[in-house]
N, CA, C and O atoms as CSV, one atom per row, in Angstrom:
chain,resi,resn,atom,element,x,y,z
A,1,UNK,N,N,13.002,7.279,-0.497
A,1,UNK,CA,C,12.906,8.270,0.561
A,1,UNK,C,C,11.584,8.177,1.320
A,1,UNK,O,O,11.427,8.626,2.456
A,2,UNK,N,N,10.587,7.518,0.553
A,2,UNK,CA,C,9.181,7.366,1.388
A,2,UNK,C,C,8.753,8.774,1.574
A,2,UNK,O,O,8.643,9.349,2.657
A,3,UNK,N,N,8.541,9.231,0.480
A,3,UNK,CA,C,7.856,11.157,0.701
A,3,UNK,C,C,6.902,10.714,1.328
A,3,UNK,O,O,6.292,9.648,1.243
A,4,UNK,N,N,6.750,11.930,2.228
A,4,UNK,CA,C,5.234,11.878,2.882
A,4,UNK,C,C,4.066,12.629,1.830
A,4,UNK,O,O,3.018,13.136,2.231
A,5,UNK,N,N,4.469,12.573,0.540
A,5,UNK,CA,C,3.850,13.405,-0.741
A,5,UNK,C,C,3.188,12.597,-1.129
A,5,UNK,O,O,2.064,12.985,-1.449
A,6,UNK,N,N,3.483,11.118,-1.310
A,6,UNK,CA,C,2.910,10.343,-1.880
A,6,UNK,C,C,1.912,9.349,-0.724
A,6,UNK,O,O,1.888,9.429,0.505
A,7,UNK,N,N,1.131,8.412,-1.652
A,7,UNK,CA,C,0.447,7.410,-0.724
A,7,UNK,C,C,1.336,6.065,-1.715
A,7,UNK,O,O,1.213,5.948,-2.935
A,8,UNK,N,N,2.041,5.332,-0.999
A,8,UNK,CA,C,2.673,4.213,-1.208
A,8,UNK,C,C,1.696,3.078,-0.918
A,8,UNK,O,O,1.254,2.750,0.183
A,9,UNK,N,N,1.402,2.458,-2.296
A,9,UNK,CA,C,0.683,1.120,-2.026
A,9,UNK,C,C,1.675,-0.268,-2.163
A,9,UNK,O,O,2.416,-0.564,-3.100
A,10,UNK,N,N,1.484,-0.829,-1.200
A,10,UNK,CA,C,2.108,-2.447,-0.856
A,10,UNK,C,C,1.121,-3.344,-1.539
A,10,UNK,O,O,0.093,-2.885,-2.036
A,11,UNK,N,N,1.385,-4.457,-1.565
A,11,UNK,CA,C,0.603,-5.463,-2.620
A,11,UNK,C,C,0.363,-6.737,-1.710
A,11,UNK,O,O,1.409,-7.250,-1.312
A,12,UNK,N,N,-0.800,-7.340,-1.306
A,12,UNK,CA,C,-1.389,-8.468,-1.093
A,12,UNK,C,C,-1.301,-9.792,-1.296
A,12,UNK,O,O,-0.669,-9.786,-2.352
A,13,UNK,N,N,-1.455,-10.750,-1.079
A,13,UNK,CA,C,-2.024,-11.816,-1.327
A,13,UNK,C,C,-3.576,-12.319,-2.037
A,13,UNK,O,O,-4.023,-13.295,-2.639
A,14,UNK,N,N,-4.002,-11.126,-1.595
A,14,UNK,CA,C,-5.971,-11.163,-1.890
A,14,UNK,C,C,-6.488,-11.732,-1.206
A,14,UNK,O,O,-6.000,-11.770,-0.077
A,15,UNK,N,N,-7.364,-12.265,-1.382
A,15,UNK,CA,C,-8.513,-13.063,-0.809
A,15,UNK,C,C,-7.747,-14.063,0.135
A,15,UNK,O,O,-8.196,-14.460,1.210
A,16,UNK,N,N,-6.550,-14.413,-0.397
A,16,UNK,CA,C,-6.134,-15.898,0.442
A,16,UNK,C,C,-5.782,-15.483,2.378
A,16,UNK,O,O,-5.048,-14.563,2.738
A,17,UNK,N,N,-6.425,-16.306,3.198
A,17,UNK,CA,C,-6.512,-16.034,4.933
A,17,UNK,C,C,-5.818,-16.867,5.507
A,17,UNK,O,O,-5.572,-18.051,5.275
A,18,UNK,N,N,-5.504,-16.142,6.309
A,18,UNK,CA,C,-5.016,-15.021,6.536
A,18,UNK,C,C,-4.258,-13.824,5.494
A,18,UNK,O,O,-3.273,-14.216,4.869
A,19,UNK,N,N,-4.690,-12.436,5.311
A,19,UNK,CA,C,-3.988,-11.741,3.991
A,19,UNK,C,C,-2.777,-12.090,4.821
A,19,UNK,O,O,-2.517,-12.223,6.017
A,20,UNK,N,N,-1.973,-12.205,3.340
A,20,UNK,CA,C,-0.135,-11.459,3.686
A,20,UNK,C,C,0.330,-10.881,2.823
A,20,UNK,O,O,-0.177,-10.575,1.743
A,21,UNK,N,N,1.548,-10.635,3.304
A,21,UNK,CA,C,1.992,-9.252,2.352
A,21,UNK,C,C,2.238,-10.060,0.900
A,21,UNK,O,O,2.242,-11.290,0.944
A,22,UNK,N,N,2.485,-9.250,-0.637
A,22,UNK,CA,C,2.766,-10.358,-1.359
A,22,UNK,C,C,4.271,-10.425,-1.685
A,22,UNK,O,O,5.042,-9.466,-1.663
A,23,UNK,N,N,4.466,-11.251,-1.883
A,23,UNK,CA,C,6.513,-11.928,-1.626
A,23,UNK,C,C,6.899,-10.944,-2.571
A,23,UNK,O,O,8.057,-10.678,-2.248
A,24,UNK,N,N,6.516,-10.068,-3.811
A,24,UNK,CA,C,7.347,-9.336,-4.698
A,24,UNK,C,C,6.801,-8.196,-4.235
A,24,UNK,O,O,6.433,-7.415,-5.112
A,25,UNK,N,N,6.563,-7.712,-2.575
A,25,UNK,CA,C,6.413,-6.237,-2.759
A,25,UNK,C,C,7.226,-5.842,-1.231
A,25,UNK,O,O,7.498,-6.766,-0.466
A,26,UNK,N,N,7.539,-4.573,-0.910
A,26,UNK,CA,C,8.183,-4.432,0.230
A,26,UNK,C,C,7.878,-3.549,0.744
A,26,UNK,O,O,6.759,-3.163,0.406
A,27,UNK,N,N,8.508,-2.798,1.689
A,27,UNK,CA,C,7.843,-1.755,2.761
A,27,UNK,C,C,9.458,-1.699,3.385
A,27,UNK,O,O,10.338,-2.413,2.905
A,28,UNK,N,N,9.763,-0.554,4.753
A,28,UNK,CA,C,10.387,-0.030,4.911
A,28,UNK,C,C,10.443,1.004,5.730
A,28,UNK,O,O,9.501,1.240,6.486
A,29,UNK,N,N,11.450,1.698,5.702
A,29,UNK,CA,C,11.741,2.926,6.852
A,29,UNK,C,C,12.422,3.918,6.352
A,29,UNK,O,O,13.630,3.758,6.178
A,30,UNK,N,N,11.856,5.042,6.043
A,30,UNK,CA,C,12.621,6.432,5.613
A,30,UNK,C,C,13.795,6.790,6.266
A,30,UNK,O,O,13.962,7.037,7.460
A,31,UNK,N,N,14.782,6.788,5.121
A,31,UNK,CA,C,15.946,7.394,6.126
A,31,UNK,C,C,16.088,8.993,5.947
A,31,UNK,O,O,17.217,9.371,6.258
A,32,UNK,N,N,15.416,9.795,5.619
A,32,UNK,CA,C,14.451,10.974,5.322
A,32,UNK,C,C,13.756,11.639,6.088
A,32,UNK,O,O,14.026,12.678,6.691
A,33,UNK,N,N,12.539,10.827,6.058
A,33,UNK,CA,C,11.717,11.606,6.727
A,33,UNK,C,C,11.283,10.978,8.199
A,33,UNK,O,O,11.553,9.796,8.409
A,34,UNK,N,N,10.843,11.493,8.869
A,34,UNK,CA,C,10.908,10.819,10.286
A,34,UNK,C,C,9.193,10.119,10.246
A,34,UNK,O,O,8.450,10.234,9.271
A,35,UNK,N,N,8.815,9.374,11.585
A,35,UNK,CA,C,7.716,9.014,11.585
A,35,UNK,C,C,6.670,9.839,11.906
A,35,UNK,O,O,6.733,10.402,12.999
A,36,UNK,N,N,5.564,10.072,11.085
A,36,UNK,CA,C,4.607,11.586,11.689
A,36,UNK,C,C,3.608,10.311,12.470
A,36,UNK,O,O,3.427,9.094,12.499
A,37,UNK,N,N,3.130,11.654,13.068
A,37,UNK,CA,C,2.073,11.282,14.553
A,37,UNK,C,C,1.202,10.150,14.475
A,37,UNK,O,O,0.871,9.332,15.333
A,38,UNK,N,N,0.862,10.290,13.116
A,38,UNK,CA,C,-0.608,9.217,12.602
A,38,UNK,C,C,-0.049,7.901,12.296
A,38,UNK,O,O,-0.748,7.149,11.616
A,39,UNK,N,N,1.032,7.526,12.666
A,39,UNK,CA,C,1.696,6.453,12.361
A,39,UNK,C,C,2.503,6.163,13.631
A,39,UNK,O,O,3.231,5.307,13.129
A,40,UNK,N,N,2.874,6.232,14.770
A,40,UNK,CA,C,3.380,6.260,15.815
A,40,UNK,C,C,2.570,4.724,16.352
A,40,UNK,O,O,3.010,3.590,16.543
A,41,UNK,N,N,1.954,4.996,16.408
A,41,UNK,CA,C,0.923,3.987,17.526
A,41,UNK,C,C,1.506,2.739,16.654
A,41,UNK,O,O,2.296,1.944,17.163
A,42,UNK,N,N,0.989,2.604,15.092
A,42,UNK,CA,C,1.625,1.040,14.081
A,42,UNK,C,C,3.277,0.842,14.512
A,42,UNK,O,O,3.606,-0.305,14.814
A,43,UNK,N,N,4.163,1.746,14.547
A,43,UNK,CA,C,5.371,1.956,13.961
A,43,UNK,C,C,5.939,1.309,15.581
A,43,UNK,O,O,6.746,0.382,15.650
A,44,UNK,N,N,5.410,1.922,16.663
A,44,UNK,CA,C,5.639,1.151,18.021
A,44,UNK,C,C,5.119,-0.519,17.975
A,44,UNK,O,O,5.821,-1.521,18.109
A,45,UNK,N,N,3.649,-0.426,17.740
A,45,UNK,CA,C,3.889,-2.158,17.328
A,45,UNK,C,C,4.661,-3.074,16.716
A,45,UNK,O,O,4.747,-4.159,17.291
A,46,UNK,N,N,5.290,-2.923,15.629
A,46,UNK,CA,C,6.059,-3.582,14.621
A,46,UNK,C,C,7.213,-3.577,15.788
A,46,UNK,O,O,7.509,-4.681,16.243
A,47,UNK,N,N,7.745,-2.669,16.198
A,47,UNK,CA,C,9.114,-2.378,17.059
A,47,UNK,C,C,9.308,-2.878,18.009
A,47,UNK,O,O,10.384,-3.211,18.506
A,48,UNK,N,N,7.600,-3.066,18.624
A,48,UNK,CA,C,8.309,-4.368,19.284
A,48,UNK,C,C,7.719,-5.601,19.731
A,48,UNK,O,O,7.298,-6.036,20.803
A,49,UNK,N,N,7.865,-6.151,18.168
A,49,UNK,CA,C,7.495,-7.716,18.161
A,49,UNK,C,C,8.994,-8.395,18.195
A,49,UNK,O,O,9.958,-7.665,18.424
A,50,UNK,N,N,9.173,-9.781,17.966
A,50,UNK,CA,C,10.403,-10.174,18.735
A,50,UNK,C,C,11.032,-11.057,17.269
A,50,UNK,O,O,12.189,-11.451,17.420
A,51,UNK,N,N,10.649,-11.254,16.460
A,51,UNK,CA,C,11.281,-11.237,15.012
A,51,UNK,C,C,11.801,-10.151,14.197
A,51,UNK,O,O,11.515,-10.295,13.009
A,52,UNK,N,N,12.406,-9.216,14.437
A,52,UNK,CA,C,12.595,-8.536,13.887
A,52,UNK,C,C,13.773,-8.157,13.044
A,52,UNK,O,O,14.793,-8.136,13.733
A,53,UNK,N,N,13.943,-7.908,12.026
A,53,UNK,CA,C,15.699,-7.431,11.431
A,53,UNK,C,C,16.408,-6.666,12.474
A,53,UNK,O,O,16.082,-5.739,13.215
A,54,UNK,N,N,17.929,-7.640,12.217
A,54,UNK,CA,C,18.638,-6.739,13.141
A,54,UNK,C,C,18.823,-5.000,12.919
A,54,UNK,O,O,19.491,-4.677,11.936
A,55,UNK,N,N,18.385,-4.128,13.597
A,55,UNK,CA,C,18.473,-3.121,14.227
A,55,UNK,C,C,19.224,-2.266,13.553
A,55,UNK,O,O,18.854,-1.092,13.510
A,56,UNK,N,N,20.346,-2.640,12.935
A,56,UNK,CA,C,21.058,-1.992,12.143
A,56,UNK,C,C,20.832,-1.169,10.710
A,56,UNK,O,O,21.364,-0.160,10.247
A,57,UNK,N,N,19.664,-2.185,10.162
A,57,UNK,CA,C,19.087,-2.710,8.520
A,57,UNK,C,C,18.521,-1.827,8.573
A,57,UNK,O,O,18.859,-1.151,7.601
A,58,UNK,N,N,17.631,-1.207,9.257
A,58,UNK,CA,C,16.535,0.001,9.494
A,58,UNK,C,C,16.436,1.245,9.881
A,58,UNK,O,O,17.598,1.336,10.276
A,59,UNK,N,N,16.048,2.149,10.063
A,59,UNK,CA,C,15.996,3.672,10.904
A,59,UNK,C,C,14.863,3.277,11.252
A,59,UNK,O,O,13.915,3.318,10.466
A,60,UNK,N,N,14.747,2.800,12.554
A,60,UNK,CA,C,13.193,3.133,13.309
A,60,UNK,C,C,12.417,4.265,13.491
A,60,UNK,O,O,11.186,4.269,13.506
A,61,UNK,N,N,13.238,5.355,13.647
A,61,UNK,CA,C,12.506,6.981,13.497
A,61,UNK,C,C,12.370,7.321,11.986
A,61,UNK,O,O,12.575,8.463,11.572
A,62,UNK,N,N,12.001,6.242,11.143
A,62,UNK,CA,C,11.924,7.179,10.102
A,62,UNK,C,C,10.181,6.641,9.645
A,62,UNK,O,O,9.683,5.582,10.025
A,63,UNK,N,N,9.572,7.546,8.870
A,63,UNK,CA,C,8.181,7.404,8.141
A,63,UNK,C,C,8.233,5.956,7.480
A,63,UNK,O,O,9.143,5.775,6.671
A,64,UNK,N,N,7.256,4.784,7.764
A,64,UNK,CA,C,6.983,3.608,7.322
A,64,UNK,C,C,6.373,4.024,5.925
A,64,UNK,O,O,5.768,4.940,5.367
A,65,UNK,N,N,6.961,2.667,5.695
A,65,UNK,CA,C,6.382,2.644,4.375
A,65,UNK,C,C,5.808,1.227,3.844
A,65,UNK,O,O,6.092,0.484,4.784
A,66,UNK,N,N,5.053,0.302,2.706
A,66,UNK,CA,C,3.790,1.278,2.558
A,66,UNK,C,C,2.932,2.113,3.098
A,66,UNK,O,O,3.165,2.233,4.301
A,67,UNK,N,N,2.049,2.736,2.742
A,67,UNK,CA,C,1.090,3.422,3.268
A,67,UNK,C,C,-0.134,2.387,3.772
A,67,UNK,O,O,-0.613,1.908,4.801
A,68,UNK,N,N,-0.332,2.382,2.004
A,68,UNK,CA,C,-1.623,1.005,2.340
A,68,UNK,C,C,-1.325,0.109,1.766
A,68,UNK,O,O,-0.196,0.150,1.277
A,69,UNK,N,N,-2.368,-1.440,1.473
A,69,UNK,CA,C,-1.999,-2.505,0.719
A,69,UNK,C,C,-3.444,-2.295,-0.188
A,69,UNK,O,O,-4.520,-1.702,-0.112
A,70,UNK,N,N,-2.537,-3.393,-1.281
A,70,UNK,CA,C,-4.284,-3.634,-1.734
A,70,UNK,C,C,-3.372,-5.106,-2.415
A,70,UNK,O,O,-2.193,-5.460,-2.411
A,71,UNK,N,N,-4.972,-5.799,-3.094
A,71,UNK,CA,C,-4.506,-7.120,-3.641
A,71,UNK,C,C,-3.634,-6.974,-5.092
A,71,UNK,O,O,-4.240,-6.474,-6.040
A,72,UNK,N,N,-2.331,-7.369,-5.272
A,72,UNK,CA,C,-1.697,-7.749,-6.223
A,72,UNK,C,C,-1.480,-8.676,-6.963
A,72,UNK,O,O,-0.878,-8.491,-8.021
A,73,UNK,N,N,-2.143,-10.530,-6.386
A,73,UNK,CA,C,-2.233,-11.058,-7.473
A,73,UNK,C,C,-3.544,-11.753,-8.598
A,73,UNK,O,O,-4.738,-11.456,-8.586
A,74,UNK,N,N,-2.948,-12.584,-9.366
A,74,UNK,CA,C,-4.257,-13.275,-9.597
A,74,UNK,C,C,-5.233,-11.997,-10.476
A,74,UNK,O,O,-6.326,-12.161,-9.935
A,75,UNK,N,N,-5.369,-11.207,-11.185
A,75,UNK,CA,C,-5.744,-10.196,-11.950
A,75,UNK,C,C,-6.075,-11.113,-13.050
A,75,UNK,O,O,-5.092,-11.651,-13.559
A,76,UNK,N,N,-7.385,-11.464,-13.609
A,76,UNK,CA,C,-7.466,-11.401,-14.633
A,76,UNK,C,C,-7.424,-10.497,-15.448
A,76,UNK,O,O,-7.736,-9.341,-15.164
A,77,UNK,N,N,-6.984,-10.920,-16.733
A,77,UNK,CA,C,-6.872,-10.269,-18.083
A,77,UNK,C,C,-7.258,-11.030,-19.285
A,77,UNK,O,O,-7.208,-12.260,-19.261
A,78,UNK,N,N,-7.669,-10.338,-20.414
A,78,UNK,CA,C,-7.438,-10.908,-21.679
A,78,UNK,C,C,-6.667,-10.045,-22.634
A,78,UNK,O,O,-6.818,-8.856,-22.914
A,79,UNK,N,N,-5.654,-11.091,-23.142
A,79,UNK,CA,C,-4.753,-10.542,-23.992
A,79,UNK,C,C,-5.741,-10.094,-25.401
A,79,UNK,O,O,-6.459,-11.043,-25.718
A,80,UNK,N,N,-5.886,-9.145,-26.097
A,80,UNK,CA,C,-7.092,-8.637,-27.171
A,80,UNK,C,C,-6.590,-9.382,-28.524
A,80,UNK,O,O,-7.413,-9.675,-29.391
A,81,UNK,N,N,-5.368,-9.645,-28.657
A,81,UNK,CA,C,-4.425,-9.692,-30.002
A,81,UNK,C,C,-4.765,-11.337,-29.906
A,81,UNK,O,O,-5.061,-11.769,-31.021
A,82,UNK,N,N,-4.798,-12.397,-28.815
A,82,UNK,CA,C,-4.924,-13.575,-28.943
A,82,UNK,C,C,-6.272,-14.039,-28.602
A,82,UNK,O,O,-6.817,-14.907,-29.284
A,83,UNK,N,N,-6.900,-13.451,-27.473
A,83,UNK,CA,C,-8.171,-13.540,-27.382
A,83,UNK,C,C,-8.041,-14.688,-25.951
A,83,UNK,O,O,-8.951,-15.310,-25.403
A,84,UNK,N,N,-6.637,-14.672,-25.648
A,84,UNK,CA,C,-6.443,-15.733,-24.404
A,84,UNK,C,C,-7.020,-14.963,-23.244
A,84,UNK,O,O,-7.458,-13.816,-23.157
A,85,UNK,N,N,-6.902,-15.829,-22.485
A,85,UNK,CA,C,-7.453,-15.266,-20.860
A,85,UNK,C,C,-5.522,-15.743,-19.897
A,85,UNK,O,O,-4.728,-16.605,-20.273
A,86,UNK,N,N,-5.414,-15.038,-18.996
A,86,UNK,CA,C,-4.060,-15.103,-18.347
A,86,UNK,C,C,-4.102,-13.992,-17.007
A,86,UNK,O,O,-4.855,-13.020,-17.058
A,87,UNK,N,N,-3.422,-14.186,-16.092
A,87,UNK,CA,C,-3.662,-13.445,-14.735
A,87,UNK,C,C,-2.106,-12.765,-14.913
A,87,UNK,O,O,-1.163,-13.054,-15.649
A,88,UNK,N,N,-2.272,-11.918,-14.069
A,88,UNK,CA,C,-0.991,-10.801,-14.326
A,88,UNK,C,C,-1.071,-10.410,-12.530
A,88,UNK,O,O,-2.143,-10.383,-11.924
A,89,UNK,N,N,0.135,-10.160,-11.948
A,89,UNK,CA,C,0.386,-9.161,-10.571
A,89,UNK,C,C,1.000,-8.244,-10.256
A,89,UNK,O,O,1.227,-7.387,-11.110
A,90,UNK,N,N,1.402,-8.114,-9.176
A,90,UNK,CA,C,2.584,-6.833,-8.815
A,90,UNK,C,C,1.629,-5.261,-8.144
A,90,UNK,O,O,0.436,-5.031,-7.948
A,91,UNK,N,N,2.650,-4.615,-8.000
A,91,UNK,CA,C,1.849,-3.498,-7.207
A,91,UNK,C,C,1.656,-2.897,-8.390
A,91,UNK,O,O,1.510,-1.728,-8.035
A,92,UNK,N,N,1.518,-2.915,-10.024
A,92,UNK,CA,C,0.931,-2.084,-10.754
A,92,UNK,C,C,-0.264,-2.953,-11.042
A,92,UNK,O,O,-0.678,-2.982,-12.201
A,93,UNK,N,N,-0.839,-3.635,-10.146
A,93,UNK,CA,C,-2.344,-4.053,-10.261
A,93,UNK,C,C,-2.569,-3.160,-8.390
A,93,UNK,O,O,-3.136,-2.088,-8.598
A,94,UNK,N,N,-2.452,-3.236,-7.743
A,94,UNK,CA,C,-2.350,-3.145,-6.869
A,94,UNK,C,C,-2.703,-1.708,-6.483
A,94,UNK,O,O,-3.623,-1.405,-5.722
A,95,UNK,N,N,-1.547,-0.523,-7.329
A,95,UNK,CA,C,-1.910,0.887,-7.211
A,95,UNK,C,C,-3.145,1.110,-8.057
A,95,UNK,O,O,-4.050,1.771,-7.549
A,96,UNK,N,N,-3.284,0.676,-9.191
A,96,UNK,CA,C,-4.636,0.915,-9.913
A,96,UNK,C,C,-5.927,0.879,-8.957
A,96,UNK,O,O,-6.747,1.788,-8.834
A,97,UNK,N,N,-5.931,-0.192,-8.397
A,97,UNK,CA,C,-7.209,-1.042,-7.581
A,97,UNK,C,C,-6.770,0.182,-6.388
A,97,UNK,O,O,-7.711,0.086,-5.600
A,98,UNK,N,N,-6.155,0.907,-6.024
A,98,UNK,CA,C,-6.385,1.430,-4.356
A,98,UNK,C,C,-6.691,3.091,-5.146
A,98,UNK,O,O,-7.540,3.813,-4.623
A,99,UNK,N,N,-5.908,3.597,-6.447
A,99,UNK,CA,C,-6.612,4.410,-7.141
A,99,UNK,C,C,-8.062,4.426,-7.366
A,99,UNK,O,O,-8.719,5.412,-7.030
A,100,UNK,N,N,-8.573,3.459,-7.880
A,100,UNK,CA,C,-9.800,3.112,-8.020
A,100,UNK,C,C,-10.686,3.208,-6.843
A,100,UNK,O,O,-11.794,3.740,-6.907
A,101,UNK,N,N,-10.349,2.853,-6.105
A,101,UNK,CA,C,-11.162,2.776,-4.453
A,101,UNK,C,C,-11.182,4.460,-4.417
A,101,UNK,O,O,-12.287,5.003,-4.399
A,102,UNK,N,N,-10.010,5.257,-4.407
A,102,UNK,CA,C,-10.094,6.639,-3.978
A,102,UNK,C,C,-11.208,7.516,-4.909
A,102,UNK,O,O,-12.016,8.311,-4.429
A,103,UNK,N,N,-11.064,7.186,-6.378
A,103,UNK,CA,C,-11.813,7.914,-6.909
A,103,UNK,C,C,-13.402,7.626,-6.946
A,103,UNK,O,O,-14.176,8.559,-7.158
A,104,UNK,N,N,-13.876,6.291,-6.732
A,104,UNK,CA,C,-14.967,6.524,-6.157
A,104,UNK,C,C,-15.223,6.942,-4.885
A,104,UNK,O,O,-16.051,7.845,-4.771
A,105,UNK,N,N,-14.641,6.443,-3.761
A,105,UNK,CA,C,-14.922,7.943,-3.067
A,105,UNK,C,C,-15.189,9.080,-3.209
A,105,UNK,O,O,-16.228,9.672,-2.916
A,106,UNK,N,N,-14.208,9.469,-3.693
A,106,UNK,CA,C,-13.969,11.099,-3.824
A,106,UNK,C,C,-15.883,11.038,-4.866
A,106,UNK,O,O,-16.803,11.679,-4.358
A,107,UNK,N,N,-16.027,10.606,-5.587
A,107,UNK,CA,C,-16.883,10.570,-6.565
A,107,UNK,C,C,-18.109,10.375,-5.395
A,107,UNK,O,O,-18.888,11.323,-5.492
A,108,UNK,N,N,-18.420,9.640,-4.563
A,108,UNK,CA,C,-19.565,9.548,-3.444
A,108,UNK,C,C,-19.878,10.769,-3.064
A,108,UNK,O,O,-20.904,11.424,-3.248
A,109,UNK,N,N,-18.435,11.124,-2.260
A,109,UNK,CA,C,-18.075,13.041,-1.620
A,109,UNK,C,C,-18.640,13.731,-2.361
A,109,UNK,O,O,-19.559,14.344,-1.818
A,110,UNK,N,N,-18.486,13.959,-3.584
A,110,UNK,CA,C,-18.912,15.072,-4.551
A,110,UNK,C,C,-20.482,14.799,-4.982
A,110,UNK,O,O,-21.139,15.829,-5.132
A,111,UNK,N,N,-20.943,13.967,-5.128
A,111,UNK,CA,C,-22.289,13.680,-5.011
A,111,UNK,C,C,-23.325,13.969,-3.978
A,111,UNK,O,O,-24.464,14.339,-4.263
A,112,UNK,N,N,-22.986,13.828,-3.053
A,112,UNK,CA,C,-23.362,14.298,-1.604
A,112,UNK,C,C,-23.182,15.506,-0.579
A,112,UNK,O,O,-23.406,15.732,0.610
A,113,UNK,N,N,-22.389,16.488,-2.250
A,113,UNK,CA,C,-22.086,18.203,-1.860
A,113,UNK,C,C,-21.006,18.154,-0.959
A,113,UNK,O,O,-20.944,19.252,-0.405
A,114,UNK,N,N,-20.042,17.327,-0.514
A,114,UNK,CA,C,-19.175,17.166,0.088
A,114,UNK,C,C,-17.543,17.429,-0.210
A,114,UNK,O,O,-17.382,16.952,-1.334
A,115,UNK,N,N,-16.648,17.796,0.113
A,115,UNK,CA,C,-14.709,17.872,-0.449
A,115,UNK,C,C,-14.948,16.542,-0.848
A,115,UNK,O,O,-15.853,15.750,-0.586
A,116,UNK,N,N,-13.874,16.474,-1.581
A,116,UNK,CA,C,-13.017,15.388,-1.705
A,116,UNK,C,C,-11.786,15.014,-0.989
A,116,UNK,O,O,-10.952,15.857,-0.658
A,117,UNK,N,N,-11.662,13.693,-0.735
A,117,UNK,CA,C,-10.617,13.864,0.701
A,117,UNK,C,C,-9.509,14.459,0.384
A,117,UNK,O,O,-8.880,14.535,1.440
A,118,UNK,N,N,-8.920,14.910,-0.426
A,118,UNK,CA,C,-7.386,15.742,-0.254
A,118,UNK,C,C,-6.649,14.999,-0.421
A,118,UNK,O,O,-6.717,13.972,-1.097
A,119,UNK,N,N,-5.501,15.577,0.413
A,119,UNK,CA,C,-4.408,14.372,0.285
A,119,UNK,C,C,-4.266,13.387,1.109
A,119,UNK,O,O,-4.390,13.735,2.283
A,120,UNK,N,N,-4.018,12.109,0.916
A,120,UNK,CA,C,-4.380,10.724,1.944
A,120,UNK,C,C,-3.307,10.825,2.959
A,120,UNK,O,O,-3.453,10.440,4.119
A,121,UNK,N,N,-2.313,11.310,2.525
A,121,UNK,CA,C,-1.321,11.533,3.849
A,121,UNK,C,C,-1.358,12.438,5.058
A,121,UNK,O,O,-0.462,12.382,5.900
């Protein structure tokens, strides 16, 4: 449904340049909720570039989705039980890392006697 409740993170490529989106993550069009104001200006660009899915596949009036991206692959890890090293992806590296970005913010804000930004939507 693409709530406008949530902040939807899309997943990256990372570092590699030009970014692109990463092949196991997607984005979309609410058939729900419509497009709010702060998204109008993106939602007209995309609409009209000249590759586009046929017309049918989509609701153009509806709220885009993701919100934001962040990088999804290539994550190092170490497994603790083997002691190996191995990279892991997907948007559950992806939401962590754009979590992470928010709460230091918010953590700057509050240091500096300031709100915390609220809700990102």
């Amino acid at each position: 449904s693409a709530s406008p409740y949530i902040t939807a993170v899309g997943g990256t490529n990372g570092a590699a340049l030009p970014e692109t989106s990463w092949t196991g993550s997607s984005g979309g069009f609410s058939d729900v909720f419509p497009v709010p104001s702060w998204q109008a200006d993106a939602v007209a660009g995309y609409l009209a570039r000249d590759d586009l899915p046929d017309a049918s596949l989509f609701n153009s009036t509806g709220r885009g989705f993701p919100d934001i991206s962040a990088a999804a692959v290539s994550f190092p890890v170490v497994l603790t039980k083997r002691g190996v090293s191995t990279s892991v992806a997907g948007t559950s590296c992806a939401a962590p890392t754009a979590g992470g970005i928010f709460g230091l913010l918010n953590d700057a804000r509050l240091v500096a006697g300031k709100t915390s930004l609220g809700v990102l939507n």
